[in-house]
C-alpha positions as CSV (number, residue, x, y, z in Angstrom):
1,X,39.1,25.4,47.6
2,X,41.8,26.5,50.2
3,X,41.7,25.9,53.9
4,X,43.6,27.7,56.3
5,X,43.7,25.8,59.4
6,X,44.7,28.6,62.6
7,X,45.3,26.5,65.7
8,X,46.4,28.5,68.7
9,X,46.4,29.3,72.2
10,X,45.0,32.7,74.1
11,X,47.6,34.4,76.9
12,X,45.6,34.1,79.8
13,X,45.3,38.2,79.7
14,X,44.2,38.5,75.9
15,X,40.6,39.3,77.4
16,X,38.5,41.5,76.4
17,X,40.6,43.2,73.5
18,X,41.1,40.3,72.3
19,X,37.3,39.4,71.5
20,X,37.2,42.8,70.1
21,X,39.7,42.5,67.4
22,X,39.0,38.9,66.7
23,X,34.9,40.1,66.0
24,X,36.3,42.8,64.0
25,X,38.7,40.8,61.7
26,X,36.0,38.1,61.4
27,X,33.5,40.6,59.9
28,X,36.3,42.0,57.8
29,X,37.4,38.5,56.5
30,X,33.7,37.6,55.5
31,X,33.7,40.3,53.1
32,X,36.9,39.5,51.1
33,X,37.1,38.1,47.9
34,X,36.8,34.5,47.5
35,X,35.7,34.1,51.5
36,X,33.7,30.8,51.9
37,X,33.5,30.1,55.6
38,X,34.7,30.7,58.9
39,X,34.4,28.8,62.2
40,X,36.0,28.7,65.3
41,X,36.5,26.0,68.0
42,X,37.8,25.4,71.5
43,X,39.1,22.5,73.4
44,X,38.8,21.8,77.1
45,X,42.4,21.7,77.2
46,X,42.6,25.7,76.1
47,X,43.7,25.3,72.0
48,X,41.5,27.4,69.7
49,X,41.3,25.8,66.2
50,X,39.9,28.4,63.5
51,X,39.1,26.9,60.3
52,X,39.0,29.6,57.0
53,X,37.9,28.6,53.7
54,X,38.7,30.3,50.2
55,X,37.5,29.6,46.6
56,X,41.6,30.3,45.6
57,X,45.1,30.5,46.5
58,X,45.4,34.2,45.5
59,X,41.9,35.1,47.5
60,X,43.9,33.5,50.8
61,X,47.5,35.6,50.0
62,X,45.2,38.6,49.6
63,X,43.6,38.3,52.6
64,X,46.6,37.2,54.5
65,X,48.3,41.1,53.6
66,X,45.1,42.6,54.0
67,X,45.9,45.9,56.0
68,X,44.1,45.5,59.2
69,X,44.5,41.7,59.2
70,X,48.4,42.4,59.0
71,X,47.9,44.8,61.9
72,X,46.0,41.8,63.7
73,X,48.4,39.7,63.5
74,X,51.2,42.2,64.7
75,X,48.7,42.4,68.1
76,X,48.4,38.8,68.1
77,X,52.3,37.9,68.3
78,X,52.4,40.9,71.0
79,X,49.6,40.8,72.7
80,X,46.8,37.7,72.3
81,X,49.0,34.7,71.6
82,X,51.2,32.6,73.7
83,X,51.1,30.3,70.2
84,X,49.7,29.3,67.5
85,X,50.5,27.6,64.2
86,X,49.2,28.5,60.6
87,X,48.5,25.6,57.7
88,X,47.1,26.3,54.5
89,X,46.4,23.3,52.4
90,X,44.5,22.6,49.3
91,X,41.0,20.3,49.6
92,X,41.2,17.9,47.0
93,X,38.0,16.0,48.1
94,X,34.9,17.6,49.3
95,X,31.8,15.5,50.2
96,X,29.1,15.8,52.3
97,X,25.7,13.7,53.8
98,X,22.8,15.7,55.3
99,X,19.6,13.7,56.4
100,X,16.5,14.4,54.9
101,X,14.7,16.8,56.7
102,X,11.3,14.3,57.5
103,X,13.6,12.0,59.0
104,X,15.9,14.7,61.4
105,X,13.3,15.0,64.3
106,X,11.9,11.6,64.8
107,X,15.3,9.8,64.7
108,X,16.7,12.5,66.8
109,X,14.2,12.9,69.3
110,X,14.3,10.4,72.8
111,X,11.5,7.9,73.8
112,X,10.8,7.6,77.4
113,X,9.5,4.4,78.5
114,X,7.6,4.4,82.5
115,X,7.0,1.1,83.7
116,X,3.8,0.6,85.8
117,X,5.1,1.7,89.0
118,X,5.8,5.1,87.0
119,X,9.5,4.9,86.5
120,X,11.1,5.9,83.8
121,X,13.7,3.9,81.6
């Protein structure tokens, strides 16, 4: 498995285009070869961190000359970005915990306790 980690930071007038071409090579990206996953974070402090996963190496150069993605990335180095940094790296461990599903909702959920003079704790 390869992860591309894309950390970066929107010009403040990327707007609207932006969220057009960044939908569009999204979409595109789910249908190559090899795609596993895409997700994309921000922080309070304005960085974007997108993190890309592919089954191989090759899947992730093929994708990174991809036509339209190249033409993305032209647009983002011109127009979207003030900057951003790329890291590909290779996931040597990979483990996960999920809860069961009987136990999600009554761990999860809140008790509220009223005392007698109906407040609540």
């Amino acid at each position: 498995m390869i992860l591309t980690v894309f950390r970066s930071r929107l010009r403040p007038d990327a707007g609207e285009a932006y969220r057009a071409w960044a939908e569009e090579i999204e979409t595109l990206a789910r249908r190559q070869p090899g795609f596993v996953s895409v997700k994309t974070f921000a922080a309070v402090d304005g960085e974007r961190v997108t993190l890309a996963e592919f089954e191989t190496e090759a899947d992730v150069s093929h994708w990174r000359e991809q036509a339209r993605h190249r033409e993305a990335q032209r647009l983002g180095r011109e127009r979207f970005y003030d900057e951003y940094r790329v890291q590909v790296c290779e996931v040597f461990r990979d483990y996960s915990f999920t809860r069961p599903q009987d136990t999600r909702t009554s761990a999860s959920a809140p008790t509220e306790k009223r005392d007698p003079a109906g407040e609540t704790h």
